[in-house]
N, C-alpha and C positions, 0 to 999 in steps of 0.2 A: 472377595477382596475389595476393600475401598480404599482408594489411592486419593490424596487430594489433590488436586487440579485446579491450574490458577487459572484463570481466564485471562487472564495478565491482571489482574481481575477486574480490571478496567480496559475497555476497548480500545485500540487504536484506531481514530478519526480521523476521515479527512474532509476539510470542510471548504467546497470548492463555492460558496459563496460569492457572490459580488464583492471587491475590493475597493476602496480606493489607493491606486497603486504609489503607492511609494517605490612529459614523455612515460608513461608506464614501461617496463621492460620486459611487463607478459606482453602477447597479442594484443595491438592495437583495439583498443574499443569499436565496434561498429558504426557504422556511419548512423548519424542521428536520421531518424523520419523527417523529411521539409514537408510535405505536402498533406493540408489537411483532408480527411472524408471531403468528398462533394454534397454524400448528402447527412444535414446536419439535423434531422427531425424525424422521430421513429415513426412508421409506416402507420396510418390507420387503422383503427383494429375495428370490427363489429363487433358488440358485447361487452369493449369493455366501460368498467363504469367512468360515471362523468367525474369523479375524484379523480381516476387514473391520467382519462384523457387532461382535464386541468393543470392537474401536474408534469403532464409531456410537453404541453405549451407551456409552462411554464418555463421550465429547463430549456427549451427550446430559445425562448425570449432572451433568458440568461447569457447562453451559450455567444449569441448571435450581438450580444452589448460586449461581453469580453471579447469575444472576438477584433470588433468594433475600436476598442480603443487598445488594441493592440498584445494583450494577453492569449492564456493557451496556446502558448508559443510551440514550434515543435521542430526546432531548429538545434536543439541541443546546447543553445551558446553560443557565443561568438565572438570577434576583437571588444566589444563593449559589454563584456562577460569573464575578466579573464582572472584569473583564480592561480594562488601559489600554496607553496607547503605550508604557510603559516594557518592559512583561511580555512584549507581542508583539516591539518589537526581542531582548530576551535570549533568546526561546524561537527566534524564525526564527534569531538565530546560531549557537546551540545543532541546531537541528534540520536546518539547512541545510547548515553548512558544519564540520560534524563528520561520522568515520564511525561505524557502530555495532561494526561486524567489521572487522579485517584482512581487505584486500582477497586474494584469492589464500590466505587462512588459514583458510577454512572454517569455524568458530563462535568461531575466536579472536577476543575483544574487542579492538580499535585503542586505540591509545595517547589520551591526551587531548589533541590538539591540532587545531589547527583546518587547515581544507586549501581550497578554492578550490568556486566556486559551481557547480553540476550543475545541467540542466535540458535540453531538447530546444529546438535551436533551428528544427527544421524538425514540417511538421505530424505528430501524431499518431494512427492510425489501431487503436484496437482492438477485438478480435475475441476471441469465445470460442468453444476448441474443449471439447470432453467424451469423456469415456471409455466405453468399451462398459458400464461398470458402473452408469454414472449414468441412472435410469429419466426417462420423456419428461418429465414434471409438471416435475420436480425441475431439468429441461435449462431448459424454459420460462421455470420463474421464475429462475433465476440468468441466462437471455440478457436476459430484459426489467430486471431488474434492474442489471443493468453496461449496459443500453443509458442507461437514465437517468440512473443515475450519470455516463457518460462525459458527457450534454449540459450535464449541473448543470456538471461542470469546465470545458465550453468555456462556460460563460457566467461561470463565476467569475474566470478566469486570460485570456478574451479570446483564448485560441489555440488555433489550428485544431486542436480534438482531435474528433475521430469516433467513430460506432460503424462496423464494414464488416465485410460478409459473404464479401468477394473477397478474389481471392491478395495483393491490394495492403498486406495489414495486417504495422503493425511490430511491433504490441504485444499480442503473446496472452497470454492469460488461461487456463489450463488448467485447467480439473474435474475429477478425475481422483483415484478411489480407490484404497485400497490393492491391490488385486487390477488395476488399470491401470498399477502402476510404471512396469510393463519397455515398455510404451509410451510413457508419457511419456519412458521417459530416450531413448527413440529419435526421439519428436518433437522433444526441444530439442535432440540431436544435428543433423538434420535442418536447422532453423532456423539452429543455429551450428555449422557445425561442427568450430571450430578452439575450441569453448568451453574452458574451464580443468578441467583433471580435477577442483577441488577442490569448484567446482560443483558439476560431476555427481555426486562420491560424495556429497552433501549431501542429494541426491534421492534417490541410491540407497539409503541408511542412514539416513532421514528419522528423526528421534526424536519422539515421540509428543507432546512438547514443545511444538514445532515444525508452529504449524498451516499454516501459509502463508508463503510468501515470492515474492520477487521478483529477478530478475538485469536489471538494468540495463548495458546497451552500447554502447561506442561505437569509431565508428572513429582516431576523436583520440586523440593519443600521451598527451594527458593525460588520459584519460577524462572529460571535466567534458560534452562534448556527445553528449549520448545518441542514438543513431539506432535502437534495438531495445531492446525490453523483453520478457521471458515471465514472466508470474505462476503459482504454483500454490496452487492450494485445497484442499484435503482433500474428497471427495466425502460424506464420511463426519459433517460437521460437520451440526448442524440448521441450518435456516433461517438463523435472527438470525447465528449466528457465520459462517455461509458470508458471508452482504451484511457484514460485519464485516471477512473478510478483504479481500473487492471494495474497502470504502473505503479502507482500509490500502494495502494491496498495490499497488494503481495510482495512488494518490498518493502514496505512497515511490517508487514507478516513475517520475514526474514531477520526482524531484530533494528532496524533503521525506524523504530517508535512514535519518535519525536517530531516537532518542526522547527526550523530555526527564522526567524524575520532576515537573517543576516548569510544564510544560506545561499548562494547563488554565480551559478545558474543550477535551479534545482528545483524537483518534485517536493520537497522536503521544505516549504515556506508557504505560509498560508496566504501569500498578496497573489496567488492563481495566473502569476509570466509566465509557467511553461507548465505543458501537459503533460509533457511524455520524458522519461528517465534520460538523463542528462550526461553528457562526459563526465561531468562534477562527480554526481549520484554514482557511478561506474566506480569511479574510484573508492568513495566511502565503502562499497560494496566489496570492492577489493579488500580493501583494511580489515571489515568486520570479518569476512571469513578467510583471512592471512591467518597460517596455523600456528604462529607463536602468538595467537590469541588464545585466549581460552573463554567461554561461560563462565560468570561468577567473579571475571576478574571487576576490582575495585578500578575506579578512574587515576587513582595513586600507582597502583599497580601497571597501568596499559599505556598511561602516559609514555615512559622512556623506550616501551617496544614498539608505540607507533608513530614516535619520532626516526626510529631505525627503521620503520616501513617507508615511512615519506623518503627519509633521506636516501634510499635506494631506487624509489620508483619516478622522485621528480629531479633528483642531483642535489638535492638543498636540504 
């Protein structure tokens, strides 16, 4: 049987670059993280190559200038952050049901219009693999890290999302540094392997840019219902920016695609003020899997049902 499979068919990116910066009625959201890693630069490794190491100092540099002037926030928001129903309907339209790439075009940016709502409608199970390069410490805290992040999400969006250590998982999350390429491009072979060439060269010619991404899949002729997702991370990032792409990465993988300049406080904006999933992001997340959504729905369609979500979750 050959099923087609979107790859969305364009990756969802997150591209944490240098910037120049320009009441719910479920369960209360979780207290945002304040405090960043102490240590901000991955351990030295013997063996690996002088590309790999380069690029850890690099990200390292990076990390430590955002830091610097006051980005990768991880505070969640605050009184100089404060956001109403109007801001959250225009950013979930914006972030939901827009793409950010040409699907199948590889870094080519999509047209400005809008296209139908993505999400999983079956449960989600994710799992992280690592590469030979990435040492034990390093393995530890990014598994317990995505372990708690995934439970934050199933308590946020109320659907079945896991952490799993068995073959049962849809949604890996790969570690995996420069000197791991040619395995990774063999593991998401492996996972998909009718994937889209444009994918793979994307992985394969990764630009430095370009810290992490995601390919979201499905077996639906329209892509809108995702059954498989693979993340990747840069093994080479410090701490903060690695749990950085975690919250990115697999909640774009979730159907949250897009980015908004206009978004915030939020993961979901490419000027890199905050790291880590937001109040804001909480609620979007809320919205997309509130069950009088559906997959497939047009932005015409979901407009007046997620005015009926706002106006129940915020009073307005």
């Amino acid at each position: 049987m050959t099923a087609w499979r979107a790859a969305r068919l364009a990756p969802v990116l997150a591209l944490l670059a240098a910037c120049t910066v320009a009441p719910p009625d479920s369960p209360a959201p979780e207290t945002p993280e304040r405090d960043a890693p102490q240590e901000t630069r991955p351990a030295p490794q013997a063996g690996r190559s002088e590309e790999s190491r380069a690029l850890a100092a690099h990200y390292a540099r990076l990390q430590d200038d955002l830091l610097a002037r006051g980005l990768l926030r991880t505070d969640g928001g605050g009184p100089d952050t404060r956001y109403g129903a109007r801001d959250l309907l225009r950013n979930f339209e914006r972030i939901a049901f827009y793409e950010e790439y040409v699907r199948g075009g590889g870094l080519r940016r999509a047209a400005d219009t809008s296209g139908r709502l993505k999400r999983w409608p079956g449960p989600v199970r994710v799992t992280a693999e690592f590469g030979a390069s990435v040492p034990p410490a390093q393995r530890t805290r990014d598994e317990n890290a995505l372990r708690a992040y995934t439970a934050r999400l199933a308590r946020v969006t109320g659907h079945p999302i896991t952490y799993t250590e068995g073959g049962s998982a849809n949604f890996h999350v790969l570690f995996m540094g420069e000197d791991d390429r040619a395995r990774a491009l063999r593991r998401i072979r492996a996972l998909v392997p009718d994937i889209d060439a444009n994918a793979l060269g994307i992985i394969r010619d990764l630009p430095r840019a370009v810290h992490c991404l995601v390919f979201a899949f499905s077996e639906d002729p329209g892509g809108q219902r995702y059954d498989q997702a693979i993340a990747f991370i840069r093994a080479e990032h410090p701490d903060l920016m690695r749990r950085s792409c975690i919250h990115e990465e697999v909640a774009q993988g979730l159907g949250l695609a897009n980015d908004s300049p206009r978004a915030r406080p939020s993961i979901f904006n490419d000027d890199d003020e905050f790291a880590l999933l937001t109040s804001h992001d909480e609620m979007l997340l809320r919205m997309l899997y509130d069950p009088r959504l559906e997959a497939g729905m047009t932005l015409d369609e979901a407009r007046p049902v997620l005015r009926r979500i706002l106006a129940e979750r915020t009073g307005s």
